[in-house]
N, C-alpha and C positions, 0 to 999 in steps of 0.2 A: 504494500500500500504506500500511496507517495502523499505528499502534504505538500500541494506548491502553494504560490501566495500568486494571487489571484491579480490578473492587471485592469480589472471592470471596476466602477469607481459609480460615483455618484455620490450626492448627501442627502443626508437627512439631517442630515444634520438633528427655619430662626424664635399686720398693721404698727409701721414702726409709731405711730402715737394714734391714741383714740382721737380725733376729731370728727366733727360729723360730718356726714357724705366723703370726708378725703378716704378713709379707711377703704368705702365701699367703691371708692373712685378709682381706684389703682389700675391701669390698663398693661396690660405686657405685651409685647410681641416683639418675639427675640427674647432680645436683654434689654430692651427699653422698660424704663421707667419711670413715672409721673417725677419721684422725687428728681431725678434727674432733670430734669426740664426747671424744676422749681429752682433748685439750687445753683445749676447752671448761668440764672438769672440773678444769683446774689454776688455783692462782691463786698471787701474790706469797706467799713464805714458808711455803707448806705445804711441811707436810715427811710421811713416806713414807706412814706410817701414818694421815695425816686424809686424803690425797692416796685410799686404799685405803679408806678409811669412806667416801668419795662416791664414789666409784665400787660397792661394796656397795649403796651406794643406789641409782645407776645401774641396778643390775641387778633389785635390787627392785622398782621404782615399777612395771618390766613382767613382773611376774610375776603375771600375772592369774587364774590359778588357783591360786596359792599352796601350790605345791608344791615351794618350793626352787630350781626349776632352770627354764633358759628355751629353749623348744622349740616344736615347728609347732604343739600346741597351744595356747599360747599366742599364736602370731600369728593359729589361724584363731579364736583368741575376741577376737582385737584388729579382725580383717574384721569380724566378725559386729557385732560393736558397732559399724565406721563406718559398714558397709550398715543397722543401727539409726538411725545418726544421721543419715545420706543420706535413708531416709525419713520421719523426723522433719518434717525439714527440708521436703521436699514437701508433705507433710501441713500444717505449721506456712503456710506459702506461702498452702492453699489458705484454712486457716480465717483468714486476715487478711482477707478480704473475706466471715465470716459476721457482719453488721454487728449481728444482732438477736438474736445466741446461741444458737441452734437447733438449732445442730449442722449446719446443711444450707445449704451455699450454693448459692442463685438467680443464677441471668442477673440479674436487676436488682438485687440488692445488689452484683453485678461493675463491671454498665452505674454505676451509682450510682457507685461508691471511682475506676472510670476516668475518668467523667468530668470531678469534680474534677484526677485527676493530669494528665490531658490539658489541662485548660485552664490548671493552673497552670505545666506544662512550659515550656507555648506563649507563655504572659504572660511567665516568667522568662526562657526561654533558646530564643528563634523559631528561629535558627539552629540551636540543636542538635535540638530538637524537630521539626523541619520536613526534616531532614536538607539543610542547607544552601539550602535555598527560601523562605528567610524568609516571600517573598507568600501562601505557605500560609495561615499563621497567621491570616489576614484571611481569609482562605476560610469561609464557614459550612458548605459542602459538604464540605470534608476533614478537619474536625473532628470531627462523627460519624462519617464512616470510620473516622477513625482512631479512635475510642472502638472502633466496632463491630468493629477489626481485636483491640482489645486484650482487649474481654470473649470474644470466639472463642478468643481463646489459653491463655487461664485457662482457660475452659469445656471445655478439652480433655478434661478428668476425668471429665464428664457423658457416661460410656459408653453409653447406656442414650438420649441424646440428647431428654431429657423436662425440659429447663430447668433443672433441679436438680442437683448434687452431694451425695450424702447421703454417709453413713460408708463403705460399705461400698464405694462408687466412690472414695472417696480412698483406701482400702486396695490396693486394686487398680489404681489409679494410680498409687502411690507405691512398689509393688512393683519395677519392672522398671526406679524413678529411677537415672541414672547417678550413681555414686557420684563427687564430684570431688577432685581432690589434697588440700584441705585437711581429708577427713574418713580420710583414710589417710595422713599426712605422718609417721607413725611405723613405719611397714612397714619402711622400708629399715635404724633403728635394730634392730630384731626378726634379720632378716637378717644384719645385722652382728655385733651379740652368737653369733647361733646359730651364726655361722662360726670361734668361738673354740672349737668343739666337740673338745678335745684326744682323746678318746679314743675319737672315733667314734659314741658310742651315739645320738647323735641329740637328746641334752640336756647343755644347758651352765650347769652349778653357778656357785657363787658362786666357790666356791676356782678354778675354771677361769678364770673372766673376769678375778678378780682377781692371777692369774699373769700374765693380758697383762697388767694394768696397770702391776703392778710392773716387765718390763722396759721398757714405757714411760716411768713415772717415771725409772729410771734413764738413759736414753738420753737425757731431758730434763736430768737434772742432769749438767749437762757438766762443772763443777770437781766433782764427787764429793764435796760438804758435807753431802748430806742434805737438804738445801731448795731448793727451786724459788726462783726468782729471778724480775724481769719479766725481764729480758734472757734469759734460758734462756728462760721461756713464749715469748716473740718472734722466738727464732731456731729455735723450732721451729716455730711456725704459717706464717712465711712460707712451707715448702716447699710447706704449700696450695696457697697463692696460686697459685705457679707453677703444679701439677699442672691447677688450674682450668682456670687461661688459657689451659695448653697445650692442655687438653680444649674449651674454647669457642676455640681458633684452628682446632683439627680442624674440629669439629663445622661452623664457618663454612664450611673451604675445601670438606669436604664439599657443603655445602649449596648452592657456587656450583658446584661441579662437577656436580650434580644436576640443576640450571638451565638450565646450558649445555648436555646430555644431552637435557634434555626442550626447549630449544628449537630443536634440531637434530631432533631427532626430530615437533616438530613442523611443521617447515618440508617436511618430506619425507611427511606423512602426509596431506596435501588430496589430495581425493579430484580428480581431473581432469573438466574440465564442458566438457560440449558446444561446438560453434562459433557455436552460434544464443544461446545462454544468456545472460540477461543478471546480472551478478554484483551483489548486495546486500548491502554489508555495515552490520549493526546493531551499535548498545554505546547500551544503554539500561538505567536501572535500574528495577524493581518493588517499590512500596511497599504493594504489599498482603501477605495473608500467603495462603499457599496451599491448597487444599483437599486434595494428596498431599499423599505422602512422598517424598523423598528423603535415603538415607540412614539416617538414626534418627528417632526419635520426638522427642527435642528437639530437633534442631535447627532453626531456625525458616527455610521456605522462605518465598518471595517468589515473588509470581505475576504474567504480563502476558499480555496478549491482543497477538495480529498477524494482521488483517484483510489478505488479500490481492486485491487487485480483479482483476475479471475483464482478461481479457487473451490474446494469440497468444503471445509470446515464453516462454520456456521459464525459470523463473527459479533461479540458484546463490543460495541464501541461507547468509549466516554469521553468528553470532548470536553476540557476546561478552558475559558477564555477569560483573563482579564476586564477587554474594553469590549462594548456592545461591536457585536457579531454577524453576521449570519454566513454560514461554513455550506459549502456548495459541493454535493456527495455526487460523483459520478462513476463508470465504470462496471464492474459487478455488485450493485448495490443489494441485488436480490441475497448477497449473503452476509445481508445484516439483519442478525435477530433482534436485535434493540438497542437502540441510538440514545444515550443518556445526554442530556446537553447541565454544563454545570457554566455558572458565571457569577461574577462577583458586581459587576457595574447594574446601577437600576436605573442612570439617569447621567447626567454630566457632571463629573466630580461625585460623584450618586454610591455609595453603597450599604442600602438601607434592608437588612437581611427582612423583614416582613414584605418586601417588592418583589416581583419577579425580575428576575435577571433580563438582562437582556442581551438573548442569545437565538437563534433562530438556525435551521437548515433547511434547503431544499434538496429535490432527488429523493429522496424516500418517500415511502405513504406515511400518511399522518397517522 
């Protein structure tokens, strides 16, 4: 049986004092935290009143319909605008390789911008270019690959599959772009303001937010002078710290108990192979890119071929893969009794043992 690496390509590419309502007001996501916000706003020597002027501002800077008060409208015009700037961003991606201003990018203006980045990768940095195969880089044969891997992956937008990306294909490319944390890293502040909501209606005034702050401010001013102090700011941020750690020591034991779950449960779930069978096991990687999907549309798969030679014996194959896959069986495939697929990737940077892996083959029956 041979295992080549395959040259078809494609993409697919987170109550430290009784007060009332603050207790109950707490928001998290991630590691954000209300008090965070609060304290972040105090500094040495303010005292009640500039303390309650930045914080008005606080509450302004997101009131994006400018209505006074901050409410689900306001957070769904703060989505709309990062799903704005998510596809920006895509759009902005593709036109860096319209090299002659047209509005419309070409296969060879892609082939063209990769090929420099590829050769200059490969000059600069063999090892990381090469994925740990240095002797690549001396390859004339894996050079174009890999160009031809990388103008496929660009080229994805070219719906219509006629060499070209004009406007209307990065529109509709750029539609369904996943939006990532950095163009919504203000959602969970939106959520926390909204939860200061004293009186139920659904919108939270200036006077409302600025009521938590003041008993904030006060709770921070521990000798009751009227001004904040470092040493006040500092003995109140550290109770963060702790809540963090506490929450990244869960989230860890979690995380190994999850582990230990799925790899119990994977020890008990091999499928049982015949007497005559002979057992194969693979852990190879593919550096092409793939012509499915697995999964989403960005995520980028990796593809390999597996040539099975003819043969009597009956064959157990197990297939371990690192990065999302899909492994392309041809040959004598009639003498495979059962195709295990094992993988450790669930998503991009992804390995969340309750997920299905993502791994795939074709050539066999389902």
């Amino acid at each position: 049986m041979r295992v080549r690496r395959s040259l078809s390509h494609v993409v697919l590419t987170l109550a430290i004092v009784s007060l009332p309502s603050l207790a109950a007001a707490q928001y998290v996501t991630g590691t954000f935290d209300w008090r965070i916000a609060f304290s972040n706003e105090a500094s040495p020597g303010m005292r009640l009143e500039a303390y309650l002027e930045r914080m008005r501002t606080y509450h302004r800077r997101r009131d994006l319909n400018v209505d006074d008060v901050i409410s689900n409208a306001d957070l769904e015009q703060y989505l709309s605008q990062a799903a704005a700037s998510s596809r920006a961003s895509a759009i902005g991606e593709l036109l860096r390789y319209d090299l002659d201003g047209d509005g419309v990018v070409t296969r060879a203006e892609v082939v063209q911008r990769e090929t420099q980045r590829v050769r200059f990768e490969t000059r600069e940095n063999p090892a990381l270019a090469t994925r740990g195969i240095p002797s690549l880089a001396k390859d004339e044969l894996w050079i174009p690959q890999r160009i031809d891997d990388r103008a496929d992956f660009r080229m994805r937008a070219d719906l219509n599959k006629d060499g070209r990306i004009d406007w209307p294909e990065m529109l509709a490319f750029a539609k369904p772009y996943p939006q990532y944390p950095i163009y919504r890293q203000d959602e969970p502040i939106y959520r926390m303001i909204m939860s200061f909501d004293e009186d139920g209606d659904g919108a939270v005034t200036i006077e409302e937010f600025e009521q938590a702050a003041k008993r904030v401010f006060h709770f921070m001013d521990v000798n009751k002078d009227g001004t904040l102090s470092k040493n006040e700011i500092d003995a109140f941020r550290p109770n963060i710290s702790t809540v963090l750690q506490h929450k990244a020591a869960t989230a860890e034991a979690e995380k190994r108990m999850h582990e230990r779950q799925a790899k119990t449960k994977q020890s008990c779930a091999m499928p049982q192979l015949s007497a005559a069978a002979t057992v194969l096991l693979l852990e190879a990687r593919a550096d092409a890119l793939s012509t499915a999907t697995i999964g989403a549309q960005w995520i980028a798969t990796e593809a390999g071929s597996i040539d099975i030679e003819p043969g009597t014996s009956p064959l157990y194959v197990v297939i371990s893969s690192h990065n999302p896959v899909i492994w392309q069986l041809s040959g004598a495939v009639d003498r495979i009794e059962r195709l295990v697929l094992a993988g450790e990737s669930t998503g991009p940077n992804q390995k969340l043992p309750e997920e299905i892996p993502l791994i795939g083959a074709t050539g066999v029956p389902a």
